[in-house]
C-alpha positions as a Markdown table, in Angstrom:
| # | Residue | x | y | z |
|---|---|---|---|---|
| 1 | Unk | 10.5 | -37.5 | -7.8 |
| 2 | Unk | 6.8 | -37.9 | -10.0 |
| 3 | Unk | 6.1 | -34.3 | -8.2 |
| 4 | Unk | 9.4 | -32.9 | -9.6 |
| 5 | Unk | 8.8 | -34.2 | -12.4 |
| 6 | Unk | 5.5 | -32.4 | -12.8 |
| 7 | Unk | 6.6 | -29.0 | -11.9 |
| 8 | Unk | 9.1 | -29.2 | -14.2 |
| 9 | Unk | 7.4 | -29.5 | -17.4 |
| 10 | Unk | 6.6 | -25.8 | -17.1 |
| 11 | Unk | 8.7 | -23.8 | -19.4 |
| 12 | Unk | 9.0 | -21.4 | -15.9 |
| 13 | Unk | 11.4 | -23.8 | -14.1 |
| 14 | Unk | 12.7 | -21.3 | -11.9 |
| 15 | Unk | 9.1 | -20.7 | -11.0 |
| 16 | Unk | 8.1 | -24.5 | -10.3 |
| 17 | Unk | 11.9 | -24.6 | -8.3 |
| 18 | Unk | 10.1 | -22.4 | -5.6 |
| 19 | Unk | 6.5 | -23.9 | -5.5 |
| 20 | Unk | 8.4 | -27.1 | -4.6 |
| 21 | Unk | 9.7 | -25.5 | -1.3 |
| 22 | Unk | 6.4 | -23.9 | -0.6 |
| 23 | Unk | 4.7 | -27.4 | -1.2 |
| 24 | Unk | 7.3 | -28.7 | 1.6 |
| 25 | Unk | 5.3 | -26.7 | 3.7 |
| 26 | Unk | 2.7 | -29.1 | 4.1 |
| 27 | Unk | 0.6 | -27.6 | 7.0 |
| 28 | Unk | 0.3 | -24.7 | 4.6 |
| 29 | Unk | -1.4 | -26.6 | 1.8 |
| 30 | Unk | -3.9 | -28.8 | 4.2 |
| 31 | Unk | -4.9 | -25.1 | 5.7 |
| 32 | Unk | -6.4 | -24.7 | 2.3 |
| 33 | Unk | -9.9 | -25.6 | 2.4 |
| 34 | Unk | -9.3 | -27.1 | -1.2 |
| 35 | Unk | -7.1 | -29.6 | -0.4 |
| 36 | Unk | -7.8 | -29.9 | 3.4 |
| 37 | Unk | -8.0 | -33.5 | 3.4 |
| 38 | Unk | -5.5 | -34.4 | 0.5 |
| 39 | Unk | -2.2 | -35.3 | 1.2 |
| 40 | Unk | 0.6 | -32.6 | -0.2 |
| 41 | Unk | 1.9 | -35.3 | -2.4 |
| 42 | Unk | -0.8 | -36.8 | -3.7 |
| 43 | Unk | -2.3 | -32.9 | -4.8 |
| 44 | Unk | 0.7 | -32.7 | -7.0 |
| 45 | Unk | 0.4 | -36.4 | -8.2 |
| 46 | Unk | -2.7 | -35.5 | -9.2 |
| 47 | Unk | -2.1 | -32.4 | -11.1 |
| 48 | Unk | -4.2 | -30.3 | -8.2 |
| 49 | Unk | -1.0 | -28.2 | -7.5 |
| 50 | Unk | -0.1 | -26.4 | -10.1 |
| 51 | Unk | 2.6 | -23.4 | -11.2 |
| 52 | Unk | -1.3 | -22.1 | -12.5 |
| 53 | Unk | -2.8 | -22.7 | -9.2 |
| 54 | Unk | -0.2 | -20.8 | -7.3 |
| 55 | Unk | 0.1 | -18.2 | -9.4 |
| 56 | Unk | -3.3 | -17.5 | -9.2 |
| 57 | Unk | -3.8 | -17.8 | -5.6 |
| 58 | Unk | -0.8 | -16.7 | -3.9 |
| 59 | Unk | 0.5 | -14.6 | -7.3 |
| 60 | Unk | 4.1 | -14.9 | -9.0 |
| 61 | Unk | 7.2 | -15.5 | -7.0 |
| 62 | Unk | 9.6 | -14.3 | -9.9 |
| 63 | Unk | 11.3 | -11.2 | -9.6 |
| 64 | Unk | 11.4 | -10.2 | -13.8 |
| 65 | Unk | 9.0 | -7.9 | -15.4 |
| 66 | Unk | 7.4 | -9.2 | -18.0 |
| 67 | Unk | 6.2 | -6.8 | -20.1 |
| 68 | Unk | 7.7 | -3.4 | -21.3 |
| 69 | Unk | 5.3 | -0.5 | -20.3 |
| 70 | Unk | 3.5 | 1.6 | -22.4 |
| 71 | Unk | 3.7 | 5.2 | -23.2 |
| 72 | Unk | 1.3 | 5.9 | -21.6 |
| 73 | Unk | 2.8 | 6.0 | -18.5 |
| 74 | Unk | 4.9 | 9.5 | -18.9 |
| 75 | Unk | 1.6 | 11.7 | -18.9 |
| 76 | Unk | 3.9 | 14.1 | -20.9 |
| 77 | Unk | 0.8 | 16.7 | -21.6 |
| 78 | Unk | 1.5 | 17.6 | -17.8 |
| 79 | Unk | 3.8 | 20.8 | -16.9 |
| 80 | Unk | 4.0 | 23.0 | -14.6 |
| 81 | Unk | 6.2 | 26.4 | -14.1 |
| 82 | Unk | 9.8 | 25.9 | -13.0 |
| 83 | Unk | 10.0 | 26.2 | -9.5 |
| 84 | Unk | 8.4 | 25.3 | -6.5 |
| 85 | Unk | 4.5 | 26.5 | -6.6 |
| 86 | Unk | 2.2 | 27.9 | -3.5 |
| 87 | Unk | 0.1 | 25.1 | -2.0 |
| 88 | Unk | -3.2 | 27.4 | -2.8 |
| 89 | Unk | -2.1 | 27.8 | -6.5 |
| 90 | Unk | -1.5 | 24.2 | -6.9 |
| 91 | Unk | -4.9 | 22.8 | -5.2 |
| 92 | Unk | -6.4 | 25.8 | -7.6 |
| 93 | Unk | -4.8 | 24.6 | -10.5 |
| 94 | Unk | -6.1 | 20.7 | -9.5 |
| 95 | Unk | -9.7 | 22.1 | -9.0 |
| 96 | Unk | -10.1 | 23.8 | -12.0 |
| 97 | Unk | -8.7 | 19.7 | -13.8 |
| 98 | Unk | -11.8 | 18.7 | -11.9 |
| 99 | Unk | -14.4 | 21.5 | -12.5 |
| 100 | Unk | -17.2 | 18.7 | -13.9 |
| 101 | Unk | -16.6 | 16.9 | -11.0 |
| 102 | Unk | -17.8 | 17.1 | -7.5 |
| 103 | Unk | -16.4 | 18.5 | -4.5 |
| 104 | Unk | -13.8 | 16.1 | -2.3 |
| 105 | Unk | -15.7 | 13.9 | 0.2 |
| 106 | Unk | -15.3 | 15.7 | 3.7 |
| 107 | Unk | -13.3 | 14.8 | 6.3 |
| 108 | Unk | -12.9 | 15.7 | 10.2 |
| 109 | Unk | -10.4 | 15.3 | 12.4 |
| 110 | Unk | -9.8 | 13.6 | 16.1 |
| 111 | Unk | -7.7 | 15.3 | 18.4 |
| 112 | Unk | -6.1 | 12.5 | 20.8 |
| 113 | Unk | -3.3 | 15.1 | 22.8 |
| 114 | Unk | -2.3 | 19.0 | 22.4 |
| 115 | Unk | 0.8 | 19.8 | 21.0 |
| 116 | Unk | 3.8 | 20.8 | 23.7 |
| 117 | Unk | 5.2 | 24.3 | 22.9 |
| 118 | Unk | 8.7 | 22.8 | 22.0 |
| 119 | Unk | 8.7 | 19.3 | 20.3 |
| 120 | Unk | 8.8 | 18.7 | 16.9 |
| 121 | Unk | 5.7 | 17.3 | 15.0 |
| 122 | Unk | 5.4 | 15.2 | 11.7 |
| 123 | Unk | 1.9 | 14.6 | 9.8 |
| 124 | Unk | 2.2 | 11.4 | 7.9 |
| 125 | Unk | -0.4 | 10.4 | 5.0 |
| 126 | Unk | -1.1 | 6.5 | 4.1 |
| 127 | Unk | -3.1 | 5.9 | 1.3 |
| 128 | Unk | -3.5 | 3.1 | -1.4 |
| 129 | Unk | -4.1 | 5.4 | -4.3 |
| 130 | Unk | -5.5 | 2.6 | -7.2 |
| 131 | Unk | -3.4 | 1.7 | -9.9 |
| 132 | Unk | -4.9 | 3.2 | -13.2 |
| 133 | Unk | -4.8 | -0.2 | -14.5 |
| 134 | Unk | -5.8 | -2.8 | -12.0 |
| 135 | Unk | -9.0 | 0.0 | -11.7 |
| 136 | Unk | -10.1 | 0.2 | -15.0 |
| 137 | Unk | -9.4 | -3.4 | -16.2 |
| 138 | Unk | -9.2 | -5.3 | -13.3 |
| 139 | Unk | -10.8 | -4.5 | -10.3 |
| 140 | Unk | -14.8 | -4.9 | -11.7 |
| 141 | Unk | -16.0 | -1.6 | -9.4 |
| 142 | Unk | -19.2 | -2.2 | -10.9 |
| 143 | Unk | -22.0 | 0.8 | -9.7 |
| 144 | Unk | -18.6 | 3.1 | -10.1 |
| 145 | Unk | -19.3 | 5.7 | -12.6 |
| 146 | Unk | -16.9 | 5.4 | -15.9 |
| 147 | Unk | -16.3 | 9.4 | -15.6 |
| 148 | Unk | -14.5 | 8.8 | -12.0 |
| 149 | Unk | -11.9 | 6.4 | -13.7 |
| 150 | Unk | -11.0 | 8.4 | -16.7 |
| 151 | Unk | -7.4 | 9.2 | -15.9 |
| 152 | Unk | -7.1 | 12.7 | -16.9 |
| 153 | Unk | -9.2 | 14.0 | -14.4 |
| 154 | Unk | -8.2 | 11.3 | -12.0 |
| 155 | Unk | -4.6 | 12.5 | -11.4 |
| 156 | Unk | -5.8 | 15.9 | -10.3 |
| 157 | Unk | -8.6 | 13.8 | -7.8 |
| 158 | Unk | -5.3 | 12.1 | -6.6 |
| 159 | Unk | -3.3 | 14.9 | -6.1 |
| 160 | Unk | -5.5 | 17.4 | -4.6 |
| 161 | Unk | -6.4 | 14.3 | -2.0 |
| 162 | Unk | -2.6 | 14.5 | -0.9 |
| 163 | Unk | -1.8 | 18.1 | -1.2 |
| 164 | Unk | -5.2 | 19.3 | 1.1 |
| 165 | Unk | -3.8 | 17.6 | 4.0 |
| 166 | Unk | 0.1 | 19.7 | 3.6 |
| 167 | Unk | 1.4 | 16.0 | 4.9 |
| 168 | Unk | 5.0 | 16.1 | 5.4 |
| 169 | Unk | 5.7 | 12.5 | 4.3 |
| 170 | Unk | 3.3 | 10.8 | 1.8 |
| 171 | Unk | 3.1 | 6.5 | 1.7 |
| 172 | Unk | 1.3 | 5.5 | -1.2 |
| 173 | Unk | 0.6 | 2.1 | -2.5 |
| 174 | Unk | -0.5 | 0.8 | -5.8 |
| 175 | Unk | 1.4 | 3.4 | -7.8 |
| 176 | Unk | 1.7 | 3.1 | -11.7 |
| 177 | Unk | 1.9 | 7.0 | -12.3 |
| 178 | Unk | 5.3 | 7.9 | -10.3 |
| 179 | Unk | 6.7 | 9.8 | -12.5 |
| 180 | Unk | 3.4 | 11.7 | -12.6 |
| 181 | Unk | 3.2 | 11.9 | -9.1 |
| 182 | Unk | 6.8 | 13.0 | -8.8 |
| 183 | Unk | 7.1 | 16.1 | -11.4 |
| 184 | Unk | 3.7 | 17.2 | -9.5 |
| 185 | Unk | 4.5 | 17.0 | -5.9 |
| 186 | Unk | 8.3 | 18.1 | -6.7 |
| 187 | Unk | 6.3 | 21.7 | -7.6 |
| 188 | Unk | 5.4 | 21.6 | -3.3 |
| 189 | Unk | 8.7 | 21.0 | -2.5 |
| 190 | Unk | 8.5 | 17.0 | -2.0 |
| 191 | Unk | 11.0 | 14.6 | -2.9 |
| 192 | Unk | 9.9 | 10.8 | -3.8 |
| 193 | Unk | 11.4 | 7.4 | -4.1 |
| 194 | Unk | 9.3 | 4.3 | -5.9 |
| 195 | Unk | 9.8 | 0.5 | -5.5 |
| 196 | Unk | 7.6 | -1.4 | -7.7 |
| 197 | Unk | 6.6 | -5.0 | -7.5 |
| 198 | Unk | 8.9 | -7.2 | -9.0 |
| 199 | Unk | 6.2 | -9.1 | -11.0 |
| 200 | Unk | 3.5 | -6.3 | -10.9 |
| 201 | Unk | -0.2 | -7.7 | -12.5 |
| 202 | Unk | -0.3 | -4.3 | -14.2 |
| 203 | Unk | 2.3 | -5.4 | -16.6 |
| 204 | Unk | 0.1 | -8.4 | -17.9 |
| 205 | Unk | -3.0 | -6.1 | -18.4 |
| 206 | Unk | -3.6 | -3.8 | -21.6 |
| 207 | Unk | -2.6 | -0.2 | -21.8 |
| 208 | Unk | -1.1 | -0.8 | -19.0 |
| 209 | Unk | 1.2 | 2.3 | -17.5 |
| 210 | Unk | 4.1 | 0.0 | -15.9 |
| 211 | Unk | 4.6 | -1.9 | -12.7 |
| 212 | Unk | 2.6 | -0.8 | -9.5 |
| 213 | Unk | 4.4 | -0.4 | -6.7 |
| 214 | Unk | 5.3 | 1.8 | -3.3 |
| 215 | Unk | 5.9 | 5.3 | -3.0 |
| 216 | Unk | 7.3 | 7.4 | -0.4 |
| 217 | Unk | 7.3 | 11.5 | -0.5 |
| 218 | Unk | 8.9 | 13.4 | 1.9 |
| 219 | Unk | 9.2 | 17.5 | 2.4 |
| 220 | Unk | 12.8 | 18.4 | 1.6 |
| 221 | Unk | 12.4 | 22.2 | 3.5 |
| 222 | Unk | 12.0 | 19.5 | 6.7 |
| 223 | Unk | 14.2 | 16.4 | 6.6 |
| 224 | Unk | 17.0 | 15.3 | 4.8 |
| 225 | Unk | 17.2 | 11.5 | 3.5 |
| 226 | Unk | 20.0 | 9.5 | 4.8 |
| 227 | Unk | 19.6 | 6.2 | 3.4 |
| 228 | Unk | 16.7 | 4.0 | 1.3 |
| 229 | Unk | 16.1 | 0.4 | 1.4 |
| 230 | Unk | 14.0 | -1.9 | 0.0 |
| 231 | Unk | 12.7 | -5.5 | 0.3 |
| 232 | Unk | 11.0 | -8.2 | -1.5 |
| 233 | Unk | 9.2 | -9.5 | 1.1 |
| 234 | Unk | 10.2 | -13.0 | 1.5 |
| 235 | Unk | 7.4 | -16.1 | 2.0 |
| 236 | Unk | 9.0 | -19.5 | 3.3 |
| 237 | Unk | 12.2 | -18.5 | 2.3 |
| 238 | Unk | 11.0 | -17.5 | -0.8 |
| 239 | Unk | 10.5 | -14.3 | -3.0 |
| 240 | Unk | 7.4 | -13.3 | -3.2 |
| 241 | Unk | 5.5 | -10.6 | -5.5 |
| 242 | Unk | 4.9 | -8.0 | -2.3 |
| 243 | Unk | 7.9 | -5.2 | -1.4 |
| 244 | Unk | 8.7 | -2.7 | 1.0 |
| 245 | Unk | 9.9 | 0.6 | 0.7 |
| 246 | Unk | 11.7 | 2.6 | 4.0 |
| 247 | Unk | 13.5 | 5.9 | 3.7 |
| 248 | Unk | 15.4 | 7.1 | 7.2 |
| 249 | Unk | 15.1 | 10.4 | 7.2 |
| 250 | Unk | 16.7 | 13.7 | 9.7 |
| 251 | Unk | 15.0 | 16.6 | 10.6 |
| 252 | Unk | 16.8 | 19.6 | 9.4 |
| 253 | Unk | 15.7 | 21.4 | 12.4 |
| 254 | Unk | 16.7 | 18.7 | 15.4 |
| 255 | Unk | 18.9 | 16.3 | 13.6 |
| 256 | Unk | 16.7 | 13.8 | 15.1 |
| 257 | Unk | 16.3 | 10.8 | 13.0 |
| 258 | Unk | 13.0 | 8.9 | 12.1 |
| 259 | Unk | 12.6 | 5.6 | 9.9 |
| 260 | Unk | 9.3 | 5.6 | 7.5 |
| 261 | Unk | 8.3 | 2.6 | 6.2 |
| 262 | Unk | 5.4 | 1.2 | 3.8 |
| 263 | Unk | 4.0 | -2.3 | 2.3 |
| 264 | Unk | 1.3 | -3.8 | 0.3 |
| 265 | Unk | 0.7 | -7.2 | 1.3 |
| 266 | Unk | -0.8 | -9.8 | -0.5 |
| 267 | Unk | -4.6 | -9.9 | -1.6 |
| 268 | Unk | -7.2 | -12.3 | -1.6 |
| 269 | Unk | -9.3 | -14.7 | 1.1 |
| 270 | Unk | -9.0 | -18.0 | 2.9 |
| 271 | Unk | -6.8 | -19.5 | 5.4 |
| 272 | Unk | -3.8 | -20.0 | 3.5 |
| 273 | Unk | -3.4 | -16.6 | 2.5 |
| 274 | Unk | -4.2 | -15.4 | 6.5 |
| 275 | Unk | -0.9 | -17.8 | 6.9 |
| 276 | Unk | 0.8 | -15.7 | 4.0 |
| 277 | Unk | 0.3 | -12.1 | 5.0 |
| 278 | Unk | 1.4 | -13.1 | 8.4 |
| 279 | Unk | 4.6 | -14.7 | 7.0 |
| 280 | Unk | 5.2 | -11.9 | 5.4 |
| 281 | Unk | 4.5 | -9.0 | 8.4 |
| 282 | Unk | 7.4 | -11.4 | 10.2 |
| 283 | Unk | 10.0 | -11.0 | 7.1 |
| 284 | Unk | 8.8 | -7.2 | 7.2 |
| 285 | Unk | 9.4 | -6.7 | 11.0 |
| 286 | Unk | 12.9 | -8.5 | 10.4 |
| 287 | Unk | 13.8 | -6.6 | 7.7 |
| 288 | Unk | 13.2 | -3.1 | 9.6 |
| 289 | Unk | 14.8 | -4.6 | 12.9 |
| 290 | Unk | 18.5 | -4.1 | 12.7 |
| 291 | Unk | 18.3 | -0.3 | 12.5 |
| 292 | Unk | 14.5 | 0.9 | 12.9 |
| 293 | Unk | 14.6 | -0.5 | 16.5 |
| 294 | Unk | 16.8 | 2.0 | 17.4 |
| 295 | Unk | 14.9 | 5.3 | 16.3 |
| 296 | Unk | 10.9 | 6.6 | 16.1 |
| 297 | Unk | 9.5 | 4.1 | 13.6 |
| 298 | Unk | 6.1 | 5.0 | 11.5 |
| 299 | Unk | 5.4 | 1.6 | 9.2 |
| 300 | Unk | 2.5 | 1.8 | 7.3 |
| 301 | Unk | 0.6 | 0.4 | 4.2 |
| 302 | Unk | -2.5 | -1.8 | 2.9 |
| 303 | Unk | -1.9 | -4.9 | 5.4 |
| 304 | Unk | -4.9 | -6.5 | 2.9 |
| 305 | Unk | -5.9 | -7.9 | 6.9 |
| 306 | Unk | -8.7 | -7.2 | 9.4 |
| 307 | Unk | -7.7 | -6.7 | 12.8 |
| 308 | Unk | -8.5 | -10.0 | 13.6 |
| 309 | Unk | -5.7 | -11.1 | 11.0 |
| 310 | Unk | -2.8 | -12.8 | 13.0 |
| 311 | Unk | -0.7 | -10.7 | 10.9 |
| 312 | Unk | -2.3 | -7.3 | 12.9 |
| 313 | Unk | -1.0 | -9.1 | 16.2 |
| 314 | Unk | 2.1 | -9.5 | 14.4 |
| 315 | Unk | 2.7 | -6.0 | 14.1 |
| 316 | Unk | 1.4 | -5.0 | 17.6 |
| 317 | Unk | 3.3 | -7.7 | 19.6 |
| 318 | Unk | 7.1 | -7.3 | 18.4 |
| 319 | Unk | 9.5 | -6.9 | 20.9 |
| 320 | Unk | 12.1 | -5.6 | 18.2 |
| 321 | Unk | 9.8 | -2.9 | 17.1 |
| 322 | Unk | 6.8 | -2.0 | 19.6 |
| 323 | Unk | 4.7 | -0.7 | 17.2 |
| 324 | Unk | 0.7 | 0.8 | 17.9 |
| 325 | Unk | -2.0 | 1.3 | 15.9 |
| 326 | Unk | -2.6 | 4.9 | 15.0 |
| 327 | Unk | -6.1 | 4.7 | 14.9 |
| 328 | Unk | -6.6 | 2.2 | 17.5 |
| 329 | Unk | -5.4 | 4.7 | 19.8 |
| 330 | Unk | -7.0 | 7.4 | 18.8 |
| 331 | Unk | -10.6 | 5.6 | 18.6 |
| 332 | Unk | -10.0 | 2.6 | 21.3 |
| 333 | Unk | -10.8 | 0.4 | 18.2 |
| 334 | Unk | -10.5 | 0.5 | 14.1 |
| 335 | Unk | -12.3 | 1.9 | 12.0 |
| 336 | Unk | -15.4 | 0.7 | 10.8 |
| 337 | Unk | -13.7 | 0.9 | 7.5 |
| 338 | Unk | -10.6 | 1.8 | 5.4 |
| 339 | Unk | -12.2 | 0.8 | 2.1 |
| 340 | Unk | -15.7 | 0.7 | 0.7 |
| 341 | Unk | -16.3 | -0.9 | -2.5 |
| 342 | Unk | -18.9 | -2.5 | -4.7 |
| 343 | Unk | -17.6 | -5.4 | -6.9 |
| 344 | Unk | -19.6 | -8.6 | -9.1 |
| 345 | Unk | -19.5 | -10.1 | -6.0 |
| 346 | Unk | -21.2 | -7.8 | -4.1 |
| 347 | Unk | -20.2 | -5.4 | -1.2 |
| 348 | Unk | -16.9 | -5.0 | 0.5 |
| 349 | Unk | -16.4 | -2.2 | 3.8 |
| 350 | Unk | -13.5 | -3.4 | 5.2 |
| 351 | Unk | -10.7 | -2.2 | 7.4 |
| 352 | Unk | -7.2 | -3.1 | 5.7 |
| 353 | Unk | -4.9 | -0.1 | 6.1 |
| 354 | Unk | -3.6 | 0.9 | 8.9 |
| 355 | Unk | -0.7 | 3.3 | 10.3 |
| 356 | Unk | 1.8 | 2.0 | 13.4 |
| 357 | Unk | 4.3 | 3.8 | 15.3 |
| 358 | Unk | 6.2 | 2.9 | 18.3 |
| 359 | Unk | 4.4 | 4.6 | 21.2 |
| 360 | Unk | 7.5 | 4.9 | 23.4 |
| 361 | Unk | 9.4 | 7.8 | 20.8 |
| 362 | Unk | 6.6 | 9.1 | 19.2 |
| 363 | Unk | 3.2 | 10.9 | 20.7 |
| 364 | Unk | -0.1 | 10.3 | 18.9 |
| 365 | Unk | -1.8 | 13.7 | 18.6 |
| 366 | Unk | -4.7 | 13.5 | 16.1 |
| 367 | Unk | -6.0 | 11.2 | 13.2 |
| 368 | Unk | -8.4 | 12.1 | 10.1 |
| 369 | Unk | -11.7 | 10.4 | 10.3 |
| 370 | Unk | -13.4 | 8.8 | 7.7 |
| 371 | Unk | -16.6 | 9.8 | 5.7 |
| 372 | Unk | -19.9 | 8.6 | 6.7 |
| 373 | Unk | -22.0 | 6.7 | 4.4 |
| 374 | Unk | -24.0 | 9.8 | 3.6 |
| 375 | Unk | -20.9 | 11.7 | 2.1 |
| 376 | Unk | -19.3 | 8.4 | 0.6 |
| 377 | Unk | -22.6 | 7.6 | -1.4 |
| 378 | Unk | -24.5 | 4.8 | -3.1 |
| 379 | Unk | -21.5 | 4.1 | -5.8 |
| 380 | Unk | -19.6 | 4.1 | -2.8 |
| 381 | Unk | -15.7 | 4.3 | -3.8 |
| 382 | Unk | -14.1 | 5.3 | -6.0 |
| 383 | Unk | -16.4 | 7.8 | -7.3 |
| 384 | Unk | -16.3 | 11.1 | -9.0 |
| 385 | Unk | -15.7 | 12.4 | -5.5 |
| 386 | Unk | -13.0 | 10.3 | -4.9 |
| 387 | Unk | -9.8 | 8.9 | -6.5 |
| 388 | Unk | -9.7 | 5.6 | -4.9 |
| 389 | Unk | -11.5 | 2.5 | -3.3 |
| 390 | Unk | -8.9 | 3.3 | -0.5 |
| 391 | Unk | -9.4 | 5.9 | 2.0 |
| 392 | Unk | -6.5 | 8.4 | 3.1 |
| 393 | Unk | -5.4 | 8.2 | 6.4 |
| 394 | Unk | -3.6 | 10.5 | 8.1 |
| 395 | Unk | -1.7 | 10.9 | 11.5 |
| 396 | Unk | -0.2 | 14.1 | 13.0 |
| 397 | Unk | 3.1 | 13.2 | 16.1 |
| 398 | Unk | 5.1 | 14.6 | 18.0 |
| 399 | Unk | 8.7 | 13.4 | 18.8 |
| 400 | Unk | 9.0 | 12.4 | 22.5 |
């Protein structure tokens, strides 16, 4: 009762409601090296569990915006002619946006398999593009260059980054720009659906642009969309601040059908938030299940997890949804990296995003490498090079 008691005091009751079923969960709390030896309800006796302390380590569990965006977020001074616009004219029109700038980092490709005469093919692209906001307020990229940041040219970095690669289905992540995103990649013949967190940090930041969120593109000259759903991925039986956005599409030419999914899971260290983003690859794997299991399944995203993550297993291991590792296939391991940044804290090359299919409907048949250290440079990312302390990945199939 004291510990009710507590949590209740907080003008967010709703809030404090939830944290006292997570706090039920009471190997959770002693996996925390904080309170490893501290009983559950003696931490909240104590005032050591907090609506604060969750909030800050495991983010909010609401699902209410807070904050109205700004007007910022329409980037109205873009336009482009009416109609759709040649791939070469567009990636022209991006350079000339980025004419101070550098060249785009290079990239080479792995060929796993040759492509049959007859099968149809789909080249997917993952990529966690950087929210504006969380980047230049937030995320403390501290050798980055201000110049790579500045959002005017940044958009066109972003763009030409997707557009290069002519992917037929586009997953992004962290994206406060949609409607940005959307005019421009409507002009190549792309349509796109957005599914932003429900709580999004963006909106408690200044000159912020809106909530981040998930994106999926998809080329309307090759599939048609026949149904969307979403999910706020769910923690304990409890809302959490992470979603996931899956359009099921059909191939105009075939008829065949394909489900394309995408996430962002939860940030930060430790053991408890290992326990997390495993919880919440589960709720994502039973959320896809009823209908995915049945038809070629691509989920991808930032999984915010090394390989050695239980939540990787997770998505390997489902008997639902037998799912592989793009990349793992194609190299026999991970990459050394998906991300390369340089914080307060020092320097982070880690491998967090990763692209799964199921093996048994859908042939692996090549994978874009990543940039060597040389190419990525000393700032390492994002730089003036590149949009995003997130590296593209992309993946070509072929149906089975």
């Amino acid at each position: 009762m004291a510990a009710r008691q507590l949590l209740l005091r907080s003008p967010c009751k709703v809030e404090a409601l939830q944290i006292l079923q997570r706090i039920k969960m009471e190997n959770m709390l002693r996996s925390n090296y904080r309170l490893a030896s501290v009983e559950p309800q003696t931490c909240i006796d104590r005032g050591l569990i907090n609506l604060d302390y969750f909030h800050k380590v495991m983010g909010s569990f609401t699902a209410m915006p807070k904050v109205i965006p700004s007007a910022n977020a329409n980037d109205t001074d873009v336009d482009y002619p009416s109609g759709t616009v040649t791939l070469p004219n567009f990636i022209e029109y991006c350079s000339k946006q980025l004419s101070d700038l550098p060249p785009p980092l290079k990239r080479t490709w792995t060929s796993v398999k040759a492509k049959t005469s007859t099968n149809e093919t789909i080249r997917l692209l993952q990529w966690n593009v950087l929210s504006q906001t969380l980047g230049t307020t937030h995320d403390n990229f501290v050798q980055c260059p201000e110049k790579a940041l500045i959002w005017r040219t940044r958009r066109y970095r972003m763009l030409e980054e997707v557009a290069r690669f002519v992917p037929d289905v586009i997953c992004l992540q962290e994206v406060d720009h949609f409607r940005f995103l959307n005019k421009s990649l409507e002009c190549l013949g792309y349509s796109g659906h957005f599914f932003p967190k429900p709580d999004s940090p963006c909106l408690y930041l200044p000159n912020n642009s809106g909530p981040d969120g998930c994106a999926i593109f998809y080329r309307t000259d090759k599939f048609t969309l026949t149904e969307v759903a979403t999910r706020n991925i769910e923690v304990w039986n409890v809302q959490s601040n992470q979603v996931a956005l899956n359009l099921y599409l059909k191939s105009i030419s075939t008829q065949k059908e394909i489900s394309i999914g995408t996430t962002h899971l939860k940030a930060k260290t430790g053991p408890l938030l290992m326990t997390l983003r495993n919880e919440q690859g589960q709720d994502l794997l039973r959320f896809l299940k009823d209908k995915s299991s049945n038809m070629p399944t691509i989920i991808c995203g930032d999984f915010n997890a090394e390989p050695s993550e239980p939540v990787y297993e997770t998505m390997i291991s489902n008997k639902d949804i037998r799912l592989k590792s793009a990349y793992q296939k194609a190299y026999n391991r991970e990459p050394k990296f998906t991300t390369w940044k340089i914080r307060e804290d020092g320097e982070h090359m880690q491998t967090l995003d990763y692209i799964f299919h199921t093996n048994e409907t859908l042939d692996l048949l090549g994978v874009l490498d990543m940039p060597d250290e040389e190419e990525i440079g000393k700032p390492r990312l994002p730089s003036p090079a590149y949009a995003s302390d997130h590296l593209s990945l992309v993946a070509d199939f072929e149906w089975k």
